[in-house]
C-alpha positions in Angstrom: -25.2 26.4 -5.1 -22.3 24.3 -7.2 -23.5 20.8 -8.2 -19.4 20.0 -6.0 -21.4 21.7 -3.4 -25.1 20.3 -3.3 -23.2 16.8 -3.7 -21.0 17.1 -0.9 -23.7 18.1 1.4 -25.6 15.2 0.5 -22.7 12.6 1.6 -21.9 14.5 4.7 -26.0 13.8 5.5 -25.9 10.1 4.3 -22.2 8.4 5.2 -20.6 8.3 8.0 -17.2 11.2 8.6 -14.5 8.7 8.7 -12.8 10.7 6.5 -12.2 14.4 5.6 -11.8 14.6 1.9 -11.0 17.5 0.0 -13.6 19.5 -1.2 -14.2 17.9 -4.4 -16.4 15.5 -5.8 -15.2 13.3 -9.3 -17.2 11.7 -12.0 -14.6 10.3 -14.4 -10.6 9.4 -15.1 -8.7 8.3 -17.6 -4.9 7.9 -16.9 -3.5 10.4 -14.8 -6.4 12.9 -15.1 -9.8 13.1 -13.2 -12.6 15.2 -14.0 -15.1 16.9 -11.4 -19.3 16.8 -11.0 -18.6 20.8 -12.4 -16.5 19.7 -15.8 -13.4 20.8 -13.9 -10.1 18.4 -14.6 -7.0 17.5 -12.6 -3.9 16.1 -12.3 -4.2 12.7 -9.8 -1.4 12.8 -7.8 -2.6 10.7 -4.9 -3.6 7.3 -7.3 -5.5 6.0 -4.8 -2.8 5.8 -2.4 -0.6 3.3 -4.9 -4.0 1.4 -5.9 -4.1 3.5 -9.3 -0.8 2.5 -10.4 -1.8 1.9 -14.0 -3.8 5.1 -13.9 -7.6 5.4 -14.0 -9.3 3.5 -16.9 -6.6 1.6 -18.1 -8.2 -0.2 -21.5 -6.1 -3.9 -21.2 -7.4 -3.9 -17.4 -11.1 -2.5 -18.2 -11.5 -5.2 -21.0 -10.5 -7.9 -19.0 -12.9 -6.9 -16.1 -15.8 -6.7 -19.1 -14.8 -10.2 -20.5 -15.3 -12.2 -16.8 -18.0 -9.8 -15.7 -20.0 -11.7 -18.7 -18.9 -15.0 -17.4 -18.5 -15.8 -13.9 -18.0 -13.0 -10.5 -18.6 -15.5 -8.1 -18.6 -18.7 -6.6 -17.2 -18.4 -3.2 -14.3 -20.5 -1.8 -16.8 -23.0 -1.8 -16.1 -24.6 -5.0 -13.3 -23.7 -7.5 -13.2 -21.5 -10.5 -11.1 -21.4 -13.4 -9.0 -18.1 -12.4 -7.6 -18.8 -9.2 -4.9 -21.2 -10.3 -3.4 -19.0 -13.2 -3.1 -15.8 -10.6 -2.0 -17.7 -8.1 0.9 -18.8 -10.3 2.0 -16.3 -11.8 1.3 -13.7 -8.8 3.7 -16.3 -7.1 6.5 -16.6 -9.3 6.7 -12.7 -10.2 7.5 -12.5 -6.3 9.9 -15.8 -6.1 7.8 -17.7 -3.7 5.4 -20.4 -3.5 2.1 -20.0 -2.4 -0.9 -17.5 -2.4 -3.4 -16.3 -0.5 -5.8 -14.2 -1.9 -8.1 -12.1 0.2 -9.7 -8.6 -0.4 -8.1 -5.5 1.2 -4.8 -4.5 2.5 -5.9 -5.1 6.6 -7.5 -8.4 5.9 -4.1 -9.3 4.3 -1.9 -8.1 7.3 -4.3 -9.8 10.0 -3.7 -13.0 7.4 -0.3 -13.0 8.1 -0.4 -12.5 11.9 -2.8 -15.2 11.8 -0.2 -17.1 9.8 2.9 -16.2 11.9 1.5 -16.9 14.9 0.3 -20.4 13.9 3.9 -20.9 12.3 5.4 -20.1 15.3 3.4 -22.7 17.3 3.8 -25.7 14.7 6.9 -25.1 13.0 9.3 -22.9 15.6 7.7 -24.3 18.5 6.7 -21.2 20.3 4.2 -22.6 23.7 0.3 -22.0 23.1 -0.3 -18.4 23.9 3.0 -16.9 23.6 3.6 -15.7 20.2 5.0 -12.1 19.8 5.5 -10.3 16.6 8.1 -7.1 16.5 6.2 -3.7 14.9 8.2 -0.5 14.0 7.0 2.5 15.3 5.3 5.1 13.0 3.6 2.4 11.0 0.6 2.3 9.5 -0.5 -1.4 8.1 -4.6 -0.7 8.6 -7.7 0.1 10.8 -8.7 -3.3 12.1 -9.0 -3.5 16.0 -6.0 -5.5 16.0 -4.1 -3.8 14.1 -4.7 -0.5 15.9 -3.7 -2.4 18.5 0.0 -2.0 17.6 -0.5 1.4 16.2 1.5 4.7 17.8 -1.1 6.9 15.8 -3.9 9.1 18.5 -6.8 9.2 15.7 -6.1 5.3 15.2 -6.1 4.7 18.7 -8.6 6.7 21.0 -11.6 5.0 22.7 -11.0 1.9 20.7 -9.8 -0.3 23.3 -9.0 -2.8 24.5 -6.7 -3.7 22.5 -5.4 -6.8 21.4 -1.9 -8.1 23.0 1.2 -9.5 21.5 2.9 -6.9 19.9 7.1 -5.0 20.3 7.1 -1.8 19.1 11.0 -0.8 18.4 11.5 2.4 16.6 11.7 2.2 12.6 15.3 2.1 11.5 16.7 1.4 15.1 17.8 -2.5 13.9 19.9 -2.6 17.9 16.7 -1.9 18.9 15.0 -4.4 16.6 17.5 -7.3 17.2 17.4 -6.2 21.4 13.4 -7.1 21.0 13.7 -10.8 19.5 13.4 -13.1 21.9 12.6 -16.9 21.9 8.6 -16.4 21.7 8.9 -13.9 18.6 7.6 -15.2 15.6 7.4 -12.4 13.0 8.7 -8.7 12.6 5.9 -7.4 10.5 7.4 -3.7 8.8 6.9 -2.0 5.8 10.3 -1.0 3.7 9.5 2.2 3.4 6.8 4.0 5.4 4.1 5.0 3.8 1.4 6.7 5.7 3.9 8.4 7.5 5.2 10.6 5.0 6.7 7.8 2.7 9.8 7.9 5.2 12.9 5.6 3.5 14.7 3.1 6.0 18.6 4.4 6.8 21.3 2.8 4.9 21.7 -1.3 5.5 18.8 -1.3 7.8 16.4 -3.6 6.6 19.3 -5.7 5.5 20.5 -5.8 9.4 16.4 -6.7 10.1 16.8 -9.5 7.4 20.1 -10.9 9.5 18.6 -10.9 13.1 15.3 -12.1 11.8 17.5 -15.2 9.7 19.4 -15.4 12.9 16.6 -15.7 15.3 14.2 -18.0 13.3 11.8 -15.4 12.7 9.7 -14.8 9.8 10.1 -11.3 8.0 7.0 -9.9 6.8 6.8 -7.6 3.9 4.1 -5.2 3.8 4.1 -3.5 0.9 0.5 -3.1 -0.2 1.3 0.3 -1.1 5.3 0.5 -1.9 5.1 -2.7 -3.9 3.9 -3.9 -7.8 6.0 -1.1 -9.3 5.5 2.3 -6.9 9.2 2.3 -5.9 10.8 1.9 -9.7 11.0 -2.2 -8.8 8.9 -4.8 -8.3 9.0 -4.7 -4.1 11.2 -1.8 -2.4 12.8 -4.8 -0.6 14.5 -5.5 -3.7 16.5 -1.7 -3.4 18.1 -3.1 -0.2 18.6 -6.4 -2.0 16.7 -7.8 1.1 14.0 -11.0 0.6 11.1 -11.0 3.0 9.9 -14.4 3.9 6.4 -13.0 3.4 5.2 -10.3 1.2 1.9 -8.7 1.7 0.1 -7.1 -1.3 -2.7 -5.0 -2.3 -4.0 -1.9 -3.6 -2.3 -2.0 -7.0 -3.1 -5.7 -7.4 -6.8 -4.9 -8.3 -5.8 -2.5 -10.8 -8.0 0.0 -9.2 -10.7 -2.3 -10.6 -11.7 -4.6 -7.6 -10.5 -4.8 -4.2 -7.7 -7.5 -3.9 -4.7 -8.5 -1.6 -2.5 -11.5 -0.9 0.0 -13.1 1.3 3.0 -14.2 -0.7 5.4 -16.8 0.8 6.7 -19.9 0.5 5.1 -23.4 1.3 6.5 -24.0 4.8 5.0 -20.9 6.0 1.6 -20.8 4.5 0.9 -24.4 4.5 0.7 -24.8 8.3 -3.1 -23.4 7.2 -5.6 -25.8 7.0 -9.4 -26.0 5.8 -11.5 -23.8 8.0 -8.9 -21.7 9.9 -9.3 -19.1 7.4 -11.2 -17.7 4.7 -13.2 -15.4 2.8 -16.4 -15.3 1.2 -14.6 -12.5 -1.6 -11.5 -13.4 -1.4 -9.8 -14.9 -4.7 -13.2 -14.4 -7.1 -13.1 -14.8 -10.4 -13.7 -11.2 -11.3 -10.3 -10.2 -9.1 -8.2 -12.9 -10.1 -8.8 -12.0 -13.8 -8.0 -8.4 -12.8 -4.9 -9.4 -10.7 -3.3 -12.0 -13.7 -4.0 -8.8 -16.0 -1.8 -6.6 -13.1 1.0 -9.2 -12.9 1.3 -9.8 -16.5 1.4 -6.4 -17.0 4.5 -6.5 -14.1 6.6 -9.5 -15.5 7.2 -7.1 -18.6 9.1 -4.6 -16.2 7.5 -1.7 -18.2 6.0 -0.4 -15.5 9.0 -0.5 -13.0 11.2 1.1 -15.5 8.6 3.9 -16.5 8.4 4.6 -12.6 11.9 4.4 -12.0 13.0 6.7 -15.0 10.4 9.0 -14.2 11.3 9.2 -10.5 14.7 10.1 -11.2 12.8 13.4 -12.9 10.6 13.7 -10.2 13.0 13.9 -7.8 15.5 16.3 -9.5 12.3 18.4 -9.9 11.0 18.1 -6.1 14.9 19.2 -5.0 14.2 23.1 -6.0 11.1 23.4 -4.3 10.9 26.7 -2.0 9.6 26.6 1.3 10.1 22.9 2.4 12.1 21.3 5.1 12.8 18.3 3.5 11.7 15.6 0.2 11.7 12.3 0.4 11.5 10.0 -3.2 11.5 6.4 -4.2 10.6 5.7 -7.4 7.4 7.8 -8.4 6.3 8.0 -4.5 7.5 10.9 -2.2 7.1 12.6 1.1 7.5 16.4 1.0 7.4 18.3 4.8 6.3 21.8 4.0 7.7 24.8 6.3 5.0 27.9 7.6 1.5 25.4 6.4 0.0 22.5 7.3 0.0 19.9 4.7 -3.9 20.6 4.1 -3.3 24.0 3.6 -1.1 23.3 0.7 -3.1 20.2 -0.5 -6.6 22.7 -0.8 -4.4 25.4 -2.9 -3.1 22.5 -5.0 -6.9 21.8 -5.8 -7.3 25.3 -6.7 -4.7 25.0 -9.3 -6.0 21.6 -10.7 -3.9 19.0 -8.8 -4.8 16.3 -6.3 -2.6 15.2 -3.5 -2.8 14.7 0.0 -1.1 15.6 3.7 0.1 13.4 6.3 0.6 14.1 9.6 0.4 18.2 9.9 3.3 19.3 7.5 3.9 16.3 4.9 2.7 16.1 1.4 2.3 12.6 -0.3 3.1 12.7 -4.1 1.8 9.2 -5.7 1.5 10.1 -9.5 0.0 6.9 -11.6 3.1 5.1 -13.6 1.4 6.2 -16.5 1.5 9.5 -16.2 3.0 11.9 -19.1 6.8 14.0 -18.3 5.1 17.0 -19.2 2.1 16.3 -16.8 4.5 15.3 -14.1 7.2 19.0 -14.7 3.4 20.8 -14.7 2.1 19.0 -11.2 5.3 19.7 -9.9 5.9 23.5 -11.3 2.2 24.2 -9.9 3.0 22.8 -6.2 6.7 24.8 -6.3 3.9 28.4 -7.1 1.3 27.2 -4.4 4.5 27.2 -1.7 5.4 30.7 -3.0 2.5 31.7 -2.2 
């Protein structure tokens, strides 16, 4: 019996199947390689879903994380620390906007903002107690959390998890007739990520989110954002709202904010809308420690140089000249150094388990789609072999 083998048997005995991984179990990274419990290395073109942005061990990030681990992890919300103020800052003015809130993962930062909105909507738009609304696009995927399931078209996300919770217009994504034909006087948000991740990193169609923008400006309605994993550099810009010249009133962030370090996420917006919060309405024992926010200044320093956006953005535009000759797909996606490839004859697991074979990591969505997240660091010559490896695998 493999070591991959012995160790994967003892997880399926000891955790919980909430997930179906590939079968392959990794010890170490650096950059945009990873290297298995049996000595065997690969290409990581998953990145954690966008959290990996920077790539796996990145030294600037990993010294910073040593430096406050030495110093000060955590004091709860309870008292104040002296890295809250500088991320908050700076984490604020990279995005144009006023005020954070700092919590942990991607689903606590989406029920933030429906928190948020809702109360908005009562204080500041005037919405009567009870009646908030918020507009969702179908196909989404913004987390797991009993609420947010609640608004999710997704089977596996949905079944035997009810009741679910009310309050919720689901139009379809990139239908803005549809979008503008759901606002009515109790909506206070339309929550929608730019480009749809989970799904099979699906784009908007030409001058819709722009046309969501309007009718959301028009209707005194809060746009939110959520780009937890399209934003902080994925798409070749800072947020893929800013490739449809289109400004959110709220952004949501995550994954790539803790550097693949520690789990972090925010809501970004300006001052009117997250300063109808007041002490005790919300909170989190994690949520803006010291060891995250030093993490998350190191992440948004590393943004305000627009290194990473242009590597991501120069390398996309090899990416996707190289994902255009592919054999046997029915169509690719790309944004940046993100892309949704839907495979013709396999399912998208099939494919994904042959990539592992040949020494690459990347994972399916939804029965025929391939997501391709490379790190921003990763090397041309890694990227043309990744690619060159998963045009053989669909040959064969």
């Amino acid at each position: 019996m493999s070591a991959t083998t012995d160790e994967i048997g003892r997880v399926e005995a000891s955790t919980a199947h909430n997930y179906h991984p590939l079968p392959v179990v990794l010890t170490e990274g650096r950059g945009a390689w990873v290297t298995d419990i049996d000595g065997r290395r690969y290409l990581d073109l998953l990145a954690g879903y966008s959290a990996l942005n920077f790539g796996h061990g990145d030294e600037e990030l990993l010294s910073v994380a040593h430096e406050q681990l030495d110093r000060l992890t955590l004091t709860s919300r309870a008292f104040h620390h002296d890295r809250l103020a500088t991320f908050g800052t700076e984490l604020a003015e990279l995005a144009g906007m006023d005020l954070v809130l700092p919590m942990n993962t991607g689903a606590e930062a989406v029920e933030t903002a429906i928190k948020v909105a809702r109360k908005w909507g009562y204080t500041v738009k005037g919405v009567p107690a009870g009646r908030a609304r918020i507009v969702v696009a179908g196909g989404n995927f913004h987390g797991r959390t009993t609420t947010i399931v609640s608004f999710s078209d997704d089977p596996d996300a949905t079944a035997d998890f009810g009741p679910f919770t009310p309050g919720f217009d689901t139009v379809p994504f990139g239908d803005a007739e549809a979008l503008r034909a759901a606002l009515t006087e109790d909506t206070v948000a339309v929550l929608i990520e730019p480009v749809q991740g989970e799904a099979g990193v699906v784009l908007p169609p030409d001058g819709y989110l722009a046309d969501v923008r309007a009718a959301c400006t028009t209707h005194d309605v809060l746009l939110i954002a959520d780009e937890i994993q399209s934003g902080l550099g994925r798409t070749g810009r800072t947020f893929a709202c800013e490739h449809f010249d289109v400004v959110p009133d709220v952004y949501l962030l995550g994954k790539a904010l803790g550097g693949g370090l520690v789990p972090l996420s925010a809501v970004v917006s300006r001052r009117d809308v997250l300063g109808v919060l007041r002490p005790g309405q919300h909170g989190s024992t994690f949520g803006g420690n010291p060891l995250a926010c030093a993490v998350g200044t190191a992440v948004v320093r590393k943004l305000a140089t627009g290194e990473p956006q242009r590597r991501a953005a120069e390398l996309g535009t090899i990416f996707a000249e190289l994902l255009k000759d592919l054999p046997a797909v029915r169509e690719v996606r790309t944004l940046g150094l993100w892309a949704g490839v839907d495979v013709v004859g396999r399912s998208g697991r099939d494919v994904c388990e042959g990539l592992l074979r040949r020494g690459v990591l990347a994972k399916d969505a939804h029965g025929s789609t391939i997501r391709l997240a490379p790190p921003l660091v990763i090397e041309e010559a890694d990227l043309r072999q990744a690619v060159a490896h998963l045009a053989d695998e669909l040959r064969a």
